[in-house]
C-alpha positions as CSV (number, residue, x, y, z in Angstrom):
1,X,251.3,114.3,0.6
2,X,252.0,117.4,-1.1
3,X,249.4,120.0,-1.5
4,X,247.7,121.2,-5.6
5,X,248.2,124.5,-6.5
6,X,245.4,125.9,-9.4
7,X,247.1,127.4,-12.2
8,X,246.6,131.1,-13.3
9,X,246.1,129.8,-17.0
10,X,243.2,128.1,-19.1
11,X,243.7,126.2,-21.8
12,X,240.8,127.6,-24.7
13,X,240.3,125.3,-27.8
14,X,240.4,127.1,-30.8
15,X,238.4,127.4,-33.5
16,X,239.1,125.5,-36.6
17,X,240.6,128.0,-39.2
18,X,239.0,126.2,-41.8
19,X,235.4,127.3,-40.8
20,X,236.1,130.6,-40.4
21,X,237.4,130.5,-43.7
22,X,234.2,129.0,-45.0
23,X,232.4,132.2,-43.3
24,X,234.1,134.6,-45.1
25,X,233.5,133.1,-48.0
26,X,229.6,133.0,-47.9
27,X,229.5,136.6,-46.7
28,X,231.8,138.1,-49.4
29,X,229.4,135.6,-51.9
30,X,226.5,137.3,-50.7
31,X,227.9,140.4,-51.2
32,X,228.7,139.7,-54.7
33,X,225.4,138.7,-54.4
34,X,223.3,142.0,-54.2
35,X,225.6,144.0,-55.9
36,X,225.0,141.9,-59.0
37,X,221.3,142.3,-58.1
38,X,221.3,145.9,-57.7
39,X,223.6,145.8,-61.0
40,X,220.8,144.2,-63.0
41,X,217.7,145.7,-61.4
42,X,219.3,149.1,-62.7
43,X,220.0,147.9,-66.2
44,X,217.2,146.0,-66.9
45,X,214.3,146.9,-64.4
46,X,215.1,151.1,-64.4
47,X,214.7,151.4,-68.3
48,X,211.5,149.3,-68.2
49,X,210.3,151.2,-65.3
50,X,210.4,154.4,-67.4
51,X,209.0,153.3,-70.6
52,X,206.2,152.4,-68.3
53,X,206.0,155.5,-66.6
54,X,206.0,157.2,-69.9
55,X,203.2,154.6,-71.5
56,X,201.5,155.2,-67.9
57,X,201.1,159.3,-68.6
58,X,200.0,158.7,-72.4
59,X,197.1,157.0,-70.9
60,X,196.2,159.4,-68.1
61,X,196.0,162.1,-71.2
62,X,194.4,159.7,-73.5
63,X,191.7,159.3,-70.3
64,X,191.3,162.9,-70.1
65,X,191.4,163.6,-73.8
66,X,188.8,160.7,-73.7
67,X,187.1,162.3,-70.6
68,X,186.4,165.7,-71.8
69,X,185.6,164.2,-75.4
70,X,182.9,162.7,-73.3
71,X,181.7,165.4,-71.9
72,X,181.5,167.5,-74.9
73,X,179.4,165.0,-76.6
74,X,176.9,164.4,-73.3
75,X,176.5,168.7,-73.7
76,X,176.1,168.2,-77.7
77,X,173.3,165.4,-76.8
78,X,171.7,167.8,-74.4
79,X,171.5,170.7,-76.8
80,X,170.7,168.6,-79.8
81,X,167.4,166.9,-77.5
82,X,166.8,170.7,-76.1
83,X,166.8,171.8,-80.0
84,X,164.5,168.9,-81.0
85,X,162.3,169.4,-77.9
86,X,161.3,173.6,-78.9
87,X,161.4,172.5,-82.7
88,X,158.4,169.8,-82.0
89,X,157.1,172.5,-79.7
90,X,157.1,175.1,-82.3
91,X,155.9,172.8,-85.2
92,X,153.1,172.2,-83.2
93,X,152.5,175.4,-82.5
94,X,153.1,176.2,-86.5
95,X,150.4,173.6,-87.0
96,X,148.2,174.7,-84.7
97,X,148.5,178.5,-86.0
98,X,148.0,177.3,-89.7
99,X,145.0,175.0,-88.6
100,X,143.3,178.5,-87.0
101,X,144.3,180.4,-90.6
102,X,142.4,177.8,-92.2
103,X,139.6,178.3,-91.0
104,X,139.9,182.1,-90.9
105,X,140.0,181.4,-94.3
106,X,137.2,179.5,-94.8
107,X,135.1,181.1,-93.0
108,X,136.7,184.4,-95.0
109,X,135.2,182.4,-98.3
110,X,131.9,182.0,-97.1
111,X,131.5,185.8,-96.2
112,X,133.2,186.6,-99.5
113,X,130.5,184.6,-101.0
114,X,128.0,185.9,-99.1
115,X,128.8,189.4,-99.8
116,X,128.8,188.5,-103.6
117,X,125.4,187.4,-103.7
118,X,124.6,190.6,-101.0
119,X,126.4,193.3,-102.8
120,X,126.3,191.7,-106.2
121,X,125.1,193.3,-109.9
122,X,121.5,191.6,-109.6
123,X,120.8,191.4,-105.8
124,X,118.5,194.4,-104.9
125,X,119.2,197.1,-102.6
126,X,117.7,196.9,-99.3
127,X,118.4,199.0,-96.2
128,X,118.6,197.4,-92.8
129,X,117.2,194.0,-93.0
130,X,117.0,191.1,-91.0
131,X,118.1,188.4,-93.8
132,X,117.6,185.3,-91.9
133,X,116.8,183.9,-88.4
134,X,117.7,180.4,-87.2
135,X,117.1,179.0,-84.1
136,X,118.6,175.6,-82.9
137,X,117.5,173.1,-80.0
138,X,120.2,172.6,-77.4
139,X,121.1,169.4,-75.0
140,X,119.4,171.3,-71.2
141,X,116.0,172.7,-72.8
142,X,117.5,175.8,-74.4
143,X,118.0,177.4,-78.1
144,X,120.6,178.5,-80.2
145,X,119.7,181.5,-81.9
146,X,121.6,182.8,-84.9
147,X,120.5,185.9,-86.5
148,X,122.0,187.5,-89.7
149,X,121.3,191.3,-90.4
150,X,122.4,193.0,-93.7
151,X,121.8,196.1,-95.6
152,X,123.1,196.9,-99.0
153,X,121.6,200.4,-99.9
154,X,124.3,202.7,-98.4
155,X,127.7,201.0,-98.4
156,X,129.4,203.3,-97.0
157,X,126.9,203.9,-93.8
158,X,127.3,201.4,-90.3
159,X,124.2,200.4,-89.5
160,X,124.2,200.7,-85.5
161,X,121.3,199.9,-82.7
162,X,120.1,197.2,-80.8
163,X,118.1,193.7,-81.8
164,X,115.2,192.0,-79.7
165,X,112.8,189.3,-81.2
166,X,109.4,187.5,-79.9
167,X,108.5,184.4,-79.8
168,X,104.5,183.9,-80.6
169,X,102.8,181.0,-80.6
170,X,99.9,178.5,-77.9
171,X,100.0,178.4,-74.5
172,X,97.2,176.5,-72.6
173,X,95.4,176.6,-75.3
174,X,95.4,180.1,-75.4
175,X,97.9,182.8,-78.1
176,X,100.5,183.9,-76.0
177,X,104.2,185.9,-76.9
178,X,107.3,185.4,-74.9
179,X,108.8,188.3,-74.8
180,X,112.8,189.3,-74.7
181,X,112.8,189.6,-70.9
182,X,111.4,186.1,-70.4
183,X,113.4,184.8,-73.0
184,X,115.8,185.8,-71.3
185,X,114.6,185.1,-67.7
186,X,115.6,188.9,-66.7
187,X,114.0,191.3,-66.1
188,X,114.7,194.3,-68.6
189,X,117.2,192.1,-70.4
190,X,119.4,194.7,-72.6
191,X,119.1,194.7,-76.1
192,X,121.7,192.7,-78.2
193,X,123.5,195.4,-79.9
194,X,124.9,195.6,-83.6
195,X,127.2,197.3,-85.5
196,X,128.1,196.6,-89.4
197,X,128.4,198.0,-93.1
198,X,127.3,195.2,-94.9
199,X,126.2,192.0,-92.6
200,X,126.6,190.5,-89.2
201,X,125.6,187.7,-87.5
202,X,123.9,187.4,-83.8
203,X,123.9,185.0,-81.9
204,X,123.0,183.7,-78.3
205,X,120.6,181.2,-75.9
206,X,117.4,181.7,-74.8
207,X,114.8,179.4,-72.8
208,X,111.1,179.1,-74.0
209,X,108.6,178.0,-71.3
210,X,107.3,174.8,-70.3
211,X,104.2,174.2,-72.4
212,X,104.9,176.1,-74.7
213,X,104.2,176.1,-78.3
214,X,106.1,178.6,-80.7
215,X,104.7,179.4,-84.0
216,X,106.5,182.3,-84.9
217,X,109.6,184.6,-84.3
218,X,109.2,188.6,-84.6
219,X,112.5,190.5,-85.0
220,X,112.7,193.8,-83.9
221,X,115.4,196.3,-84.7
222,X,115.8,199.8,-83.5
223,X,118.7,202.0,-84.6
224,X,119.7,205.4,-84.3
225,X,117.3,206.6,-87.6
226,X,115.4,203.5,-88.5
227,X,113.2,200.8,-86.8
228,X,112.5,197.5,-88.2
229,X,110.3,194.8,-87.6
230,X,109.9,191.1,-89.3
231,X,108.3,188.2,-88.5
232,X,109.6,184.5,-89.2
233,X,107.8,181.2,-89.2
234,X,108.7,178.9,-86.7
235,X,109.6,176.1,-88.6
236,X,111.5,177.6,-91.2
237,X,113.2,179.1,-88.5
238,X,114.1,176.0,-86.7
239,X,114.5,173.9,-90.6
240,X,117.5,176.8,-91.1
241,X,118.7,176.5,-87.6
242,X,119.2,172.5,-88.4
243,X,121.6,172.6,-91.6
């Protein structure tokens, strides 16, 4: 039998031309492919791309325009309700101040008045006088005294000293006078002092004593050159005191 020798050679199939044809075709396709992409993308998609980046940097300067526009007008509002603010203040102030002049000048009428009928053609002269004396109950047990002093005689002297008064009247059945010191409830209790050309007004508390029962009040004024002394009924005092 004779013996098989193996042979040095192999016999390989080979691939079908056709399907390698068919492989080259798809790759150059897709080739062909992307570069038309890449063709369009940069004629249509690059111009586009800019107008928007363009459109895109209009609206971050409109924003900021916008933005600091904003901000001016948040400062504006600021100043404007700071402005309103100190102009209510000062109206109010304005109003206030004009309220007080008001009443300076009312109160400049009445002594304009009063000097008329102090000073006036038919009123006679008088030296230091106490004109009137008017005493007022308070809420606490205590009176309001108000005491007007004039003199007409020299108007170009000051009259200058010091005022007390006395209160006389029943006490326990008995006449008693509360004098400045317990009016006062102080011992030596200083004088009220005055100072004036034409008239002045004094005024003050003072505290009568339990059980008490005034009658009359005695003014006493002492100046430099000139004592005075007058007496004023009670209930004239207090009818005045009451207006």
């Amino acid at each position: 039998m004779p013996t098989y020798t193996p042979s040095r050679f192999q016999i390989v199939p080979r691939q079908s031309s056709r399907r390698v044809g068919l492989w080259c075709v798809l790759g150059v396709a897709w080739a062909v492919t992307v570069a038309a992409a890449w063709f369009w993308a940069s004629r249509t998609a690059a111009p586009r791309l800019v107008q928007v980046d363009a459109r895109l940097q209009q609206t971050e300067a409109a924003l900021k325009q916008a933005r600091s526009q904003l901000a001016s007008l948040q400062q504006r509002e600021s100043t404007l309700a700071r402005s309103d603010q100190i102009s209510r203040a000062a109206n109010s102030e304005v109003q206030a101040t004009l309220a007080e002049r008001d009443e300076e000048i009312a109160g400049l009428r009445a002594d304009v008045a009063f000097y008329e009928r102090l000073v006036g053609a038919t009123s006679p002269r008088k030296g230091l006088n106490v004109h009137v004396a008017e005493f007022e109950p308070e809420s606490g047990g205590t009176w309001r005294y108000k005491i007007t002093l004039t003199q007409n005689l020299n108007r170009a002297a000051i009259s200058q000293g010091q005022m007390r008064f006395s209160v006389e009247g029943v006490r326990s059945g008995k006449l008693a006078t509360v004098a400045w010191d317990e009016l006062h409830q102080q011992r030596a209790a200083p004088g009220q002092g005055y100072s004036f050309r034409y008239f002045q007004q004094l005024d003050g508390n003072v505290m009568l004593p339990a059980g008490f029962t005034p009658q009359r009040v005695k003014v006493s004024l002492n100046g430099e050159d000139v004592a005075v002394e007058q007496a004023f009924d009670w209930k004239t005092a207090t009818a005045a005191g009451g207006k």
